[in-house]
C-alpha positions as CSV (number, residue, x, y, z in Angstrom):
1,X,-2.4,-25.5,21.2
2,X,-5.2,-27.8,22.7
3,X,-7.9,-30.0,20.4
4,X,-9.9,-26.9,21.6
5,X,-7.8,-24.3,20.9
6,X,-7.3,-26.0,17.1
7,X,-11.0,-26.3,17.1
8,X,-11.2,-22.3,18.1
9,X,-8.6,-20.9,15.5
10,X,-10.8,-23.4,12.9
11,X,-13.8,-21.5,13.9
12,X,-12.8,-18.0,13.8
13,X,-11.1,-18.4,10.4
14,X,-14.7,-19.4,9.4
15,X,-16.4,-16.1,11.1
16,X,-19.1,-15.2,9.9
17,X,-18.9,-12.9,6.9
18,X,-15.4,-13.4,6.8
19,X,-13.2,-15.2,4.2
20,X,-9.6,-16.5,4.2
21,X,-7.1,-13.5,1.5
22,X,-4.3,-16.6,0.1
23,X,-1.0,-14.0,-0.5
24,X,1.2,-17.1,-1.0
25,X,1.9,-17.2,-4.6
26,X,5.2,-18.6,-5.5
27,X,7.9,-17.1,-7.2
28,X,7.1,-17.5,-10.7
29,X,3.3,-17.0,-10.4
30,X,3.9,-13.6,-8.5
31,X,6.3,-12.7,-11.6
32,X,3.5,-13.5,-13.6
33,X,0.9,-11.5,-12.3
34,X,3.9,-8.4,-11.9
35,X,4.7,-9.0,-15.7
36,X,0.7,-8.1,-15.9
37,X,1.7,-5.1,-15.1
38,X,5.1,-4.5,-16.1
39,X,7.3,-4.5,-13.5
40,X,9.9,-6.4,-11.8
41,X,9.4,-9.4,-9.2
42,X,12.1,-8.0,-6.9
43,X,12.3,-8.5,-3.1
44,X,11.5,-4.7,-2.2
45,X,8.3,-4.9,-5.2
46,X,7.0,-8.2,-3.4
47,X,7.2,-6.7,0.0
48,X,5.8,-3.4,-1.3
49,X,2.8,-5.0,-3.0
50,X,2.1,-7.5,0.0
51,X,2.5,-4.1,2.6
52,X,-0.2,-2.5,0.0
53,X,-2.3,-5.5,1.0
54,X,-2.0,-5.9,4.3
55,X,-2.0,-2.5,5.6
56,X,-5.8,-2.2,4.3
57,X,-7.7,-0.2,6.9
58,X,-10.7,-2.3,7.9
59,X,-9.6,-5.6,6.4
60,X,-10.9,-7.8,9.7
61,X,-14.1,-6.9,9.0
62,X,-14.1,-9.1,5.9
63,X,-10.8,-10.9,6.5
64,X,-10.4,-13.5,8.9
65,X,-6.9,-15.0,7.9
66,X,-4.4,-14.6,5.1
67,X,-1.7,-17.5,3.8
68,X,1.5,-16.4,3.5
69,X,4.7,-17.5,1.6
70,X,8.1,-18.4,3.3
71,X,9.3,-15.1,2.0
72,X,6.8,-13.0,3.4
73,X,6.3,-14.7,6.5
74,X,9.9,-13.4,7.3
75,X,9.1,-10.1,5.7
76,X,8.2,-6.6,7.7
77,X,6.2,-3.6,6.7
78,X,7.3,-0.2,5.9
79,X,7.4,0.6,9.8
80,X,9.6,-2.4,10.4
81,X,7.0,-4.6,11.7
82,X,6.6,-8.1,10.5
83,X,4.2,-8.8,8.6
84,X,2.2,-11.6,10.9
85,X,3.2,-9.3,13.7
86,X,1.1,-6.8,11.6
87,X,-1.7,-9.5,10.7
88,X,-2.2,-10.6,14.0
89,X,-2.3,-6.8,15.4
90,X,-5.5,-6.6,13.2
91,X,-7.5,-9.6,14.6
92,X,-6.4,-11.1,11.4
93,X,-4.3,-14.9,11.7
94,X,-1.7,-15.5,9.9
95,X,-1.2,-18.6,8.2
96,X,1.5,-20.0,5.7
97,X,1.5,-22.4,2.6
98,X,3.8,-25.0,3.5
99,X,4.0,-27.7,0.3
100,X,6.7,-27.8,-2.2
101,X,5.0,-27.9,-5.4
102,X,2.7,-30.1,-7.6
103,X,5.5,-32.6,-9.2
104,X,5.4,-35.5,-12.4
105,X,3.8,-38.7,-10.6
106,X,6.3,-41.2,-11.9
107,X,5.0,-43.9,-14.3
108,X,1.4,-41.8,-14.5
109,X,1.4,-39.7,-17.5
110,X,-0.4,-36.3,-16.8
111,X,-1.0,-36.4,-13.0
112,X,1.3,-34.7,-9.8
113,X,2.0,-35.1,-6.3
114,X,2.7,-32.5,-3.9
115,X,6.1,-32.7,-2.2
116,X,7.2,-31.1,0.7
117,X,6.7,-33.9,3.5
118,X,10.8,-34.3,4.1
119,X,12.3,-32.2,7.0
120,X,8.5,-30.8,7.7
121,X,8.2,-30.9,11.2
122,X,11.2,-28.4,11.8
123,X,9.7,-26.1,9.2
124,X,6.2,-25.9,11.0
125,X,8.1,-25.3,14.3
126,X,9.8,-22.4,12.9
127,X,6.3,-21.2,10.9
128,X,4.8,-21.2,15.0
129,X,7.5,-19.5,16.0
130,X,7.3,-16.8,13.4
131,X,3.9,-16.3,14.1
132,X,1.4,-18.7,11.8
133,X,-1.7,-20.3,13.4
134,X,-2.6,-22.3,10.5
135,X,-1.2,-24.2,7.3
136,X,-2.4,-25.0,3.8
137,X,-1.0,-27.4,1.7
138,X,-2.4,-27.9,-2.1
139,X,-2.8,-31.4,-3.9
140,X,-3.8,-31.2,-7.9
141,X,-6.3,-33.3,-9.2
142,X,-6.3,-33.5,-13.6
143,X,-8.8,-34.4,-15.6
144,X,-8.3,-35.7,-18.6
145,X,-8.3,-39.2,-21.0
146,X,-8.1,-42.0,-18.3
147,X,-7.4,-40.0,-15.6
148,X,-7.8,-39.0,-12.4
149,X,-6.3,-42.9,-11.4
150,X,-7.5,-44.0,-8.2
151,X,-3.5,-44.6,-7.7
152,X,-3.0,-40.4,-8.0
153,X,-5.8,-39.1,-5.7
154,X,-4.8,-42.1,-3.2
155,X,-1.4,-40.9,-3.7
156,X,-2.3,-37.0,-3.0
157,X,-5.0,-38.0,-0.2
158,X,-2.4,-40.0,1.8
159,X,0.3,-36.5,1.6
160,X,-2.5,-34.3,2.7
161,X,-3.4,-36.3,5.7
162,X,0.2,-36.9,6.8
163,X,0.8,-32.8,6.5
164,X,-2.6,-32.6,8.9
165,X,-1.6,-34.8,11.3
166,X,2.1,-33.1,11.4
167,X,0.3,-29.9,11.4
168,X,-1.7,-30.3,14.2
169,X,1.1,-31.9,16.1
170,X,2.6,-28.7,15.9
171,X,-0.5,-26.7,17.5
172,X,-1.2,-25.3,13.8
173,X,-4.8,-25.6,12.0
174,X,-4.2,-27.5,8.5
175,X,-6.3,-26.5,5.5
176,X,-6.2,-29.0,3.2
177,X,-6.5,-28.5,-0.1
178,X,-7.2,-30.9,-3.2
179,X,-8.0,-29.1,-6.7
180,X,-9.6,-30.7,-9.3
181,X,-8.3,-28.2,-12.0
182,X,-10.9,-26.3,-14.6
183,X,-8.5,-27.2,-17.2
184,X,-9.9,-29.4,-20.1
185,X,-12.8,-30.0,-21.8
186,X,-15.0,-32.3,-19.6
187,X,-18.2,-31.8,-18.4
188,X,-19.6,-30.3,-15.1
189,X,-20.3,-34.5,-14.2
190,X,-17.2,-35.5,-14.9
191,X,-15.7,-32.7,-12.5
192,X,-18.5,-33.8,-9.9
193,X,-17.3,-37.8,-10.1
194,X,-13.8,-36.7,-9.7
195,X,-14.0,-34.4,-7.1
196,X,-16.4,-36.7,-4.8
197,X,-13.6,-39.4,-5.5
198,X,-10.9,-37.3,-3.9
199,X,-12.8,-35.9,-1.3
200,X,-14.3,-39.7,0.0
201,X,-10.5,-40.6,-0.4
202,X,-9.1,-37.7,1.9
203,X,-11.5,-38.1,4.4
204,X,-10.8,-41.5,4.9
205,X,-7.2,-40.8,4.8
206,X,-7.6,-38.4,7.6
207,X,-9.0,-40.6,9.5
208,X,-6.9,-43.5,9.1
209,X,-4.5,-40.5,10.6
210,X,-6.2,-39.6,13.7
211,X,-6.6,-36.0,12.5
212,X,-9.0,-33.9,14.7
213,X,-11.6,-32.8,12.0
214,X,-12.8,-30.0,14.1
215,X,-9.5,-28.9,14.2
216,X,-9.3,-29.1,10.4
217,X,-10.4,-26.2,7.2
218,X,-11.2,-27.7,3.6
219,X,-10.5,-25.8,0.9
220,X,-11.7,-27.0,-2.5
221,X,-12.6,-26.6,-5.9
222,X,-16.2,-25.5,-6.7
223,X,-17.9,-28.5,-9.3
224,X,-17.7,-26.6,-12.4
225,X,-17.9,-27.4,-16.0
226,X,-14.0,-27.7,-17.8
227,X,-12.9,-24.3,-19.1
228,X,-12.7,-25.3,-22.5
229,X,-16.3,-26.4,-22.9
230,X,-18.4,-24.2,-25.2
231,X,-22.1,-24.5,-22.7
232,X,-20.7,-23.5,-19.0
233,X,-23.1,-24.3,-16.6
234,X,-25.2,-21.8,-15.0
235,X,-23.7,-19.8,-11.3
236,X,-27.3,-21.9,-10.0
237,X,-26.5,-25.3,-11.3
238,X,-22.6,-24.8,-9.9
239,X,-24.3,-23.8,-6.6
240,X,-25.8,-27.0,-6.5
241,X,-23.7,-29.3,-8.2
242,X,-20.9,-28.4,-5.6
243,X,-23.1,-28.4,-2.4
244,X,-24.7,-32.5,-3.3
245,X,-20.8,-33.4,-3.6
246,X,-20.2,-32.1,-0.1
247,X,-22.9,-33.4,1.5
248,X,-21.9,-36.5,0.2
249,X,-18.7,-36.7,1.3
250,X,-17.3,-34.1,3.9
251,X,-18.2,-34.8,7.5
252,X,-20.0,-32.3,9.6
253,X,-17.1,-32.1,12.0
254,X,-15.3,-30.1,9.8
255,X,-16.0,-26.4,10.6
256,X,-15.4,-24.7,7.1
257,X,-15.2,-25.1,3.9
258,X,-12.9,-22.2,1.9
259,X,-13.2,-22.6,-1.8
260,X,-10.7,-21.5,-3.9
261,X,-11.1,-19.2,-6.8
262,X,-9.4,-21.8,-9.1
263,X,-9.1,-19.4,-12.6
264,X,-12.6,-18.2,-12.4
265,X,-13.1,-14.4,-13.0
266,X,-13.5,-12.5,-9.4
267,X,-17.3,-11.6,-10.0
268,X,-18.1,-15.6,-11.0
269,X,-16.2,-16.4,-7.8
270,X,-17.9,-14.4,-6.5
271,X,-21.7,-15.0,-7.8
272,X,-21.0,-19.0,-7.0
273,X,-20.2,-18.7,-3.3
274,X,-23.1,-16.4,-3.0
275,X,-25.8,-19.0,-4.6
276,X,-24.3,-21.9,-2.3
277,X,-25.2,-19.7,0.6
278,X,-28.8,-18.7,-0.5
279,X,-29.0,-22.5,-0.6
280,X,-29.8,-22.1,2.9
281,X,-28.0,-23.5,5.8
282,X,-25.1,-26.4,5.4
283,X,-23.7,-28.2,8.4
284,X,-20.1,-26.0,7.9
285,X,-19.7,-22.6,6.9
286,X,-19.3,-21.6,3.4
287,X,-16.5,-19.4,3.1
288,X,-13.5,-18.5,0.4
289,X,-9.9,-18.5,0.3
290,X,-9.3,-16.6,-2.3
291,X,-6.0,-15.5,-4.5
292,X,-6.1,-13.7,-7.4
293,X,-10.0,-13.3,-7.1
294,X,-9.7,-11.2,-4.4
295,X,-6.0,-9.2,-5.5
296,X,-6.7,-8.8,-9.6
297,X,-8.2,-5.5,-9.3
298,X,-5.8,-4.3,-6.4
299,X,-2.8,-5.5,-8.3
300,X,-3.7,-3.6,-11.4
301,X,-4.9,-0.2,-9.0
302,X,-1.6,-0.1,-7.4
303,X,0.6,-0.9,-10.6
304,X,3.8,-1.1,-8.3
305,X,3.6,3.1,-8.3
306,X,3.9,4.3,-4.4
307,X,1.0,7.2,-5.2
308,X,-1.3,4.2,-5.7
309,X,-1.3,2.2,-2.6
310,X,-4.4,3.7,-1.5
311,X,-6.3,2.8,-4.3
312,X,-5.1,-0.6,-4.4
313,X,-6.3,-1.0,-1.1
314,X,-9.8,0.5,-1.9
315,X,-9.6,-2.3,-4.3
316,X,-9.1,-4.9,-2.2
317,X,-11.4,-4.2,0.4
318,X,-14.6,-3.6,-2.2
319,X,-13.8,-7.3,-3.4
320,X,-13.2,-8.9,0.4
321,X,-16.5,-6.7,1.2
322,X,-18.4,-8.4,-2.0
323,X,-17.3,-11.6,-1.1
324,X,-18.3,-10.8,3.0
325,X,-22.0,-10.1,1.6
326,X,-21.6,-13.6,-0.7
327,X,-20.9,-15.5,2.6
328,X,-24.6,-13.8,4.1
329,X,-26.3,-14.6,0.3
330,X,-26.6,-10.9,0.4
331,X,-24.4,-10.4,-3.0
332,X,-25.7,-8.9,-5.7
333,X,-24.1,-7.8,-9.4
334,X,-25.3,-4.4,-8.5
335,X,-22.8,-4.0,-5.8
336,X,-19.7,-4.7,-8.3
337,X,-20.4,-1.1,-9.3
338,X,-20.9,0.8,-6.0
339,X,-17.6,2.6,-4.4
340,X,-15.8,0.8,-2.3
């Protein structure tokens, strides 16, 4: 894949009125959300629940990409196809998360790194081969007392620009993602200060690689106020909170920024992208890459029972439909109610 041809599979994950369906939980966080709803995190459930998702009729029209996990990358639907196979048939590109993990930073109390760097370049060979177009790799950002450190998001920045440049090397898009998590107690300032810190240090970091930027998807944390505070501020405040940041700090090359739902509720997910696009226009596309925002209420329709998979799927396509119109600014609270 060409600079061009990067810059093309950027674009179109970015369509407009399309958003990016992340189906890469790991193990024990797609336990968790089958322990919501009692039953057991088993090879055949997984690959039930993710052929559930993935065999939506009219998906692509809201859908423009979904990230898989290793698992499911090598997985196949109930007519034997595989499931990027399936993706792809659909207009739909598949992608894959390829980091190891948030791990202790060493000597820095309270902050992580992402591993996954050793033995990388094989593994996105074999990801092309298998079908993905693009890769995502997720850095954790913690606020707290004394931190972020400058040392952890330098630390983070420099992983995320070495897993773009291998990325692209390998002809596949890389979305990068640093979170600043909603845990704490901090205020919706503190969260703008520490996410404009790591999003001036990844930029320069990806420079400093010689990633293409047009090549390149963010996907980030909105600037919200910690989850723990009493006064959250308002869905118009967030709106414009988190688009000052980004004009701050993300370059206009980039195509697309994807936003990730971060442990908000799916209709405040939701109601925040919307407001950023009634902002008016941006020099990238406002778009979402959402996780349990967009599966909570097809997970709890389907409730692992084969009679439900068709209500699960009307479940998941009235969310990536709400979140469609949020892309436009065309979302209202009204349309939580109307049939899918």
């Amino acid at each position: 894949m060409t600079a061009s041809e990067l810059q093309s599979t950027a674009q179109d994950l970015v369509a407009a009125g399309k958003g990016i369906l992340a189906a890469d939980e790991s193990f024990p966080t797609i336990e968790k959300r089958f322990k919501s709803i009692n039953i057991e995190s088993s090879e055949g459930n997984r690959r039930g629940y993710r052929d559930m998702l993935f065999g939506t009729e009219g998906l692509e029209e809201y859908i423009s990409g979904v990230i898989l996990f290793d698992e499911t990358i090598r997985q196949s639907d109930s007519n034997a196809t595989p499931f990027a196979e399936l993706l792809a048939s659909k207009g739909i590109i598949p992608g894959i998360k390829v980091d190891k993990g948030a791990k202790d930073l060493a000597f820095f109390p309270g902050e992580k790194v992402t591993e996954g760097l050793d033995g990388l370049r094989d593994r996105l060979k074999e990801y092309y081969d298998l079908g993905a177009r693009f890769t995502k790799w997720r850095a954790v950002i913690a606020i707290g007392e004394g931190i972020p450190t400058d040392f952890c998001i330098l630390a983070n920045a420099h992983a995320l620009a070495r897993f773009a440049a291998l990325s692209q090397e390998q002809r596949l898009v890389p979305i990068v993602e640093p979170e600043v998590l909603m845990d704490g107690d901090h205020s919706i300032d503190r969260c703008a200060e520490a996410t404009e810190a790591t999003l001036t240090a990844l930029f320069d970091q990806l420079e400093r690689h010689k990633v293409s930027l047009s090549g390149t998807l963010l996907k980030t944390n909105m600037v919200l106020s910690g989850k723990d505070v009493a006064e959250q501020a308002s869905v118009e405040e967030v709106a414009k909170e988190t688009v000052r940041v980004l004009e701050k700090t993300v370059p206009s090359e980039i195509p697309g920024i994807v936003f990730l739902s971060g442990g908000q509720s799916d209709e405040l997910a939701t109601a925040h992208l919307n407001a950023m696009n009634q902002l008016g226009s941006h020099p990238w596309e406002l778009s979402f890459s959402y996780g349990r925002a967009l599966q909570a209420p097809s997970l709890r329709a389907w409730a692992g029972k084969p009679e439900n998979v068709e209500a699960g799927r009307k479940a998941l396509l009235h969310r990536a439909k709400l979140n469609g119109a949020a892309r436009y600014g065309k979302y209202s609270p009204e349309m939580e109610n109307e049939a899918a």
